[in-house]
VMD Tcl script that builds the backbone (N, CA, C; Angstrom):
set m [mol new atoms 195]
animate dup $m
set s [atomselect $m all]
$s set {name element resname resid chain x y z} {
  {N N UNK 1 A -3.376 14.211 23.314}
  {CA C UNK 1 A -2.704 12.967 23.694}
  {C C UNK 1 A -1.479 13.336 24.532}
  {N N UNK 2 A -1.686 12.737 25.650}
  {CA C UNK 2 A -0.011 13.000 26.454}
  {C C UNK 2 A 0.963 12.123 26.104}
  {N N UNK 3 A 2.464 12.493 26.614}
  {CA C UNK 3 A 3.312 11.927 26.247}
  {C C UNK 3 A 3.601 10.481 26.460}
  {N N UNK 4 A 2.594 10.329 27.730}
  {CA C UNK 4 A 3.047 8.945 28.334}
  {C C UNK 4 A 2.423 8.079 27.127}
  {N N UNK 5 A 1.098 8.437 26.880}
  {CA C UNK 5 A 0.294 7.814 25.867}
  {C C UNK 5 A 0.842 7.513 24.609}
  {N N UNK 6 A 1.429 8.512 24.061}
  {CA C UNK 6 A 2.616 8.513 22.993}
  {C C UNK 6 A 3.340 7.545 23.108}
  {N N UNK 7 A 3.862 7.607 24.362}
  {CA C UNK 7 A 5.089 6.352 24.309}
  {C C UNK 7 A 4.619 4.861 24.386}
  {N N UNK 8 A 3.595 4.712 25.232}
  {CA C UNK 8 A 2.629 3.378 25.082}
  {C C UNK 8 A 2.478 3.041 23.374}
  {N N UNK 9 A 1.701 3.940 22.885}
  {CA C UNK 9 A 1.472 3.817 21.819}
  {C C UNK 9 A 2.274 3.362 20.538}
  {N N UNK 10 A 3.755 4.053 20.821}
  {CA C UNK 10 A 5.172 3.565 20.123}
  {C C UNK 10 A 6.023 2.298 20.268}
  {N N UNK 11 A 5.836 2.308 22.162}
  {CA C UNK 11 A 6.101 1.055 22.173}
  {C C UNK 11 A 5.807 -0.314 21.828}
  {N N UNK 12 A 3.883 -0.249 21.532}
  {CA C UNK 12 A 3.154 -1.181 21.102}
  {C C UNK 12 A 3.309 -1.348 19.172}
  {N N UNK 13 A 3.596 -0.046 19.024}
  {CA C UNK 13 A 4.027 -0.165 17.569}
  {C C UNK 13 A 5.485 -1.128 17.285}
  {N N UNK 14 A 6.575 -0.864 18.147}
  {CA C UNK 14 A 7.705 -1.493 17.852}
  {C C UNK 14 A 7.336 -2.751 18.007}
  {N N UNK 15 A 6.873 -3.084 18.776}
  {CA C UNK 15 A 6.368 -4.606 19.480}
  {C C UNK 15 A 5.393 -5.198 18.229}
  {N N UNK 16 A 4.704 -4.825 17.392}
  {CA C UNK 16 A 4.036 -5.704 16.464}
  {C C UNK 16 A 5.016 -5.766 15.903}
  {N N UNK 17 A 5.628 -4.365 15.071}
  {CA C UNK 17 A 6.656 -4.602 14.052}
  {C C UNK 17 A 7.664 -5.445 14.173}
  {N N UNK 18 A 8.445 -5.909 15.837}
  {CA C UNK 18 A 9.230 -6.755 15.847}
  {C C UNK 18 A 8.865 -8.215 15.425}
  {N N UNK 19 A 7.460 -8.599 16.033}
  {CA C UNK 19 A 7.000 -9.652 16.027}
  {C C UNK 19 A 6.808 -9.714 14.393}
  {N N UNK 20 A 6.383 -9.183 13.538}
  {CA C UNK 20 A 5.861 -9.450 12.226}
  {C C UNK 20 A 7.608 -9.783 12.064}
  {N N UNK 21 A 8.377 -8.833 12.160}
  {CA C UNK 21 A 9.363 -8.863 11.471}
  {C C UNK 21 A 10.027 -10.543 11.622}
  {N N UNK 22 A 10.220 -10.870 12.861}
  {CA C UNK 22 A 10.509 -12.151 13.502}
  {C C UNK 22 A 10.109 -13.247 12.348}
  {N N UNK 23 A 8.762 -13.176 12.150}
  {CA C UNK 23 A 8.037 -14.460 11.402}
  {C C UNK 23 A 8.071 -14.078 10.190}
  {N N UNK 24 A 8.849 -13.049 9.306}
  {CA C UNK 24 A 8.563 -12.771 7.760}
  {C C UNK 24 A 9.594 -13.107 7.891}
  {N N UNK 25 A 10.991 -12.334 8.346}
  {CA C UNK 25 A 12.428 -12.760 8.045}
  {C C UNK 25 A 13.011 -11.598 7.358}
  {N N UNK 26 A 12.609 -11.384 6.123}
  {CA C UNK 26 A 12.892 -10.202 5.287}
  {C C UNK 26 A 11.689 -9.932 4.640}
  {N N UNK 27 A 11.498 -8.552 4.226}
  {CA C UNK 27 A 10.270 -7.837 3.387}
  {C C UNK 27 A 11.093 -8.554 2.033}
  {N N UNK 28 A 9.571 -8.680 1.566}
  {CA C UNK 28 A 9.966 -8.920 -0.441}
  {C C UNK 28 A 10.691 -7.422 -0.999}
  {N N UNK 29 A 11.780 -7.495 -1.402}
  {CA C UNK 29 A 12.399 -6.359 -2.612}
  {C C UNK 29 A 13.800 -6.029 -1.724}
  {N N UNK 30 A 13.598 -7.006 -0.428}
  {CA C UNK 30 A 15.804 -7.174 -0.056}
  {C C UNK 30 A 15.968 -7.635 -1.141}
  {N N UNK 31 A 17.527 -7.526 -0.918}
  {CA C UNK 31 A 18.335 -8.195 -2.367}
  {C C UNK 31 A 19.374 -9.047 -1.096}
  {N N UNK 32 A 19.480 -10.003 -1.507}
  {CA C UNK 32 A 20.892 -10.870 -0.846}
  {C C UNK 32 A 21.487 -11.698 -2.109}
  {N N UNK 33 A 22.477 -11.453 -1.980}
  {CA C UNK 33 A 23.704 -12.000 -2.890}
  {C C UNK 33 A 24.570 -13.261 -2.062}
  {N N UNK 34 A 23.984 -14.820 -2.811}
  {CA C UNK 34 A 25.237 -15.283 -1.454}
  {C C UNK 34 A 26.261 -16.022 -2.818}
  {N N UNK 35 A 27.369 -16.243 -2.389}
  {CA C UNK 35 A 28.078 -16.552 -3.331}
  {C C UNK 35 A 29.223 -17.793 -2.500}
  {N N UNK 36 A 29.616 -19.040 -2.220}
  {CA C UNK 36 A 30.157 -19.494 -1.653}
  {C C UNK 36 A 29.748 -18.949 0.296}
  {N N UNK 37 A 30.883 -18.840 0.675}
  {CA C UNK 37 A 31.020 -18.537 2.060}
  {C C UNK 37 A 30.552 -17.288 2.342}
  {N N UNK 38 A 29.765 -16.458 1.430}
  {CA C UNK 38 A 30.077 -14.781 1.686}
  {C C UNK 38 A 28.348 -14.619 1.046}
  {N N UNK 39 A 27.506 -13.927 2.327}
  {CA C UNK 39 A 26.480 -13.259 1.734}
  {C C UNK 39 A 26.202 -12.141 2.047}
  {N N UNK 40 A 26.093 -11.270 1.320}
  {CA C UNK 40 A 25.821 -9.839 1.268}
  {C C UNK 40 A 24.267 -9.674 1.031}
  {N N UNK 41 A 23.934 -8.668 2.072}
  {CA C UNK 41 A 22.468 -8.243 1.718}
  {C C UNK 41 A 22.055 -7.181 1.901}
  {N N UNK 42 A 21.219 -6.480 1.295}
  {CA C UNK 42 A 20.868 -5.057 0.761}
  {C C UNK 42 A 19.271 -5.090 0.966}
  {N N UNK 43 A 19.173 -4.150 2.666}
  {CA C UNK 43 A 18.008 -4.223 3.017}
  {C C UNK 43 A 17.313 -2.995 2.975}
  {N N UNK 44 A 16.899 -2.840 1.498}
  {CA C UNK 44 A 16.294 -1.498 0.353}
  {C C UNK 44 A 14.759 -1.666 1.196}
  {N N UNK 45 A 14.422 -2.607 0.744}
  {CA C UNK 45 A 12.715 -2.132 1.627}
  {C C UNK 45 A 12.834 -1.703 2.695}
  {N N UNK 46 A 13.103 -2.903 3.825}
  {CA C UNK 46 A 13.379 -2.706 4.967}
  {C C UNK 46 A 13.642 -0.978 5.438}
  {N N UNK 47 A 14.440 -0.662 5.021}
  {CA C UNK 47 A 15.314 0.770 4.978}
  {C C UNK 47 A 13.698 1.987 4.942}
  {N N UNK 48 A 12.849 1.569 3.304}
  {CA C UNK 48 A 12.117 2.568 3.489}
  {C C UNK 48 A 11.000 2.483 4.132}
  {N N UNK 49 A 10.471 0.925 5.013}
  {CA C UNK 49 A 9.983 0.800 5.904}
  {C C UNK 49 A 9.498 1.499 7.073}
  {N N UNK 50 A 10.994 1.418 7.590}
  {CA C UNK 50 A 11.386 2.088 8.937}
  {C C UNK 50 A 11.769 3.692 8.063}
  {N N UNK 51 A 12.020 4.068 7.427}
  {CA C UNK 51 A 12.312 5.443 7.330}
  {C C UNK 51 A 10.718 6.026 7.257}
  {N N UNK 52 A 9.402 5.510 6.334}
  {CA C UNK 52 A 8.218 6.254 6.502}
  {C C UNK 52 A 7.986 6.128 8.322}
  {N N UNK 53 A 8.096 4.763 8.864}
  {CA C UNK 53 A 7.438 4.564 10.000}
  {C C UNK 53 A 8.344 5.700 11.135}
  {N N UNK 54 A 9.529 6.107 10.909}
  {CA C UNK 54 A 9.890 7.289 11.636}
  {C C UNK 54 A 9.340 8.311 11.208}
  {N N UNK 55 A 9.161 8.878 9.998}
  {CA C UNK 55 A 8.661 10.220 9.540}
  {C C UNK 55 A 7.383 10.284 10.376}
  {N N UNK 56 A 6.504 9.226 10.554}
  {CA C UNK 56 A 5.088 9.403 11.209}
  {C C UNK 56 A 5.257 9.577 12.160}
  {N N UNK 57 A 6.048 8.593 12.593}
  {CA C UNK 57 A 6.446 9.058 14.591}
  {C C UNK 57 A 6.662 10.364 14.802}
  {N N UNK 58 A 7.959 11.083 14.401}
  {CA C UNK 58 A 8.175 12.358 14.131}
  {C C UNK 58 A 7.508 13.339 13.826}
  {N N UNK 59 A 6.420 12.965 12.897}
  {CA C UNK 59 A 5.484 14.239 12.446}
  {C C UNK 59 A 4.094 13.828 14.041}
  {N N UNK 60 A 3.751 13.461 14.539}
  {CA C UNK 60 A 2.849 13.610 15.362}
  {C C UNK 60 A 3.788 13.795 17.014}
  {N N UNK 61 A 4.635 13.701 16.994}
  {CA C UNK 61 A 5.587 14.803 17.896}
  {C C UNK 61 A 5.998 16.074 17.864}
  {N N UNK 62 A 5.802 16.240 16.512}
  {CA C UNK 62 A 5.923 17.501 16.227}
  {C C UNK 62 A 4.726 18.865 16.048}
  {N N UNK 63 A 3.792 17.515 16.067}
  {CA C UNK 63 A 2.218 18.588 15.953}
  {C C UNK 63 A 1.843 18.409 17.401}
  {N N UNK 64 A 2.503 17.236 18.492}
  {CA C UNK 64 A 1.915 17.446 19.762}
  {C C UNK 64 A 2.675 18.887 20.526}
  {N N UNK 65 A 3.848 19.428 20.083}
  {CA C UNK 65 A 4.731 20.846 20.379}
  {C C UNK 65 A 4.183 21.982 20.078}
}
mol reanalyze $m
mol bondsrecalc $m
mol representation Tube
mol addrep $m
């Protein structure tokens, strides 16, 4: 796979994920706290979401080297 392909390929990945993300709002297992005027939110899924979906990116860049 060449690089350009790679990047097609990533870019089309960000592009669903934005769109899903758009119409869900938040993954089930955020935490938001709202209390009066003040909401705090703790985006725990979200977080390990995007942290597997980089490890994959990363590991097939690293086996294309």
């Amino acid at each position: 796979m060449s690089f350009g392909k790679l990047f097609i390929f990533i870019g089309l990945l960000f592009i669903i994920i934005g769109l899903i993300w758009t119409v869900i709002g938040k993954l089930p297992g955020d935490i938001t706290f709202k209390k009066g005027n003040t909401t705090i939110y703790f985006p725990i899924v979200t977080s390990i979401v995007v942290s597997i979906i980089l490890s994959v990116i990363f590991m097939i860049i690293g086996r294309l080297r």
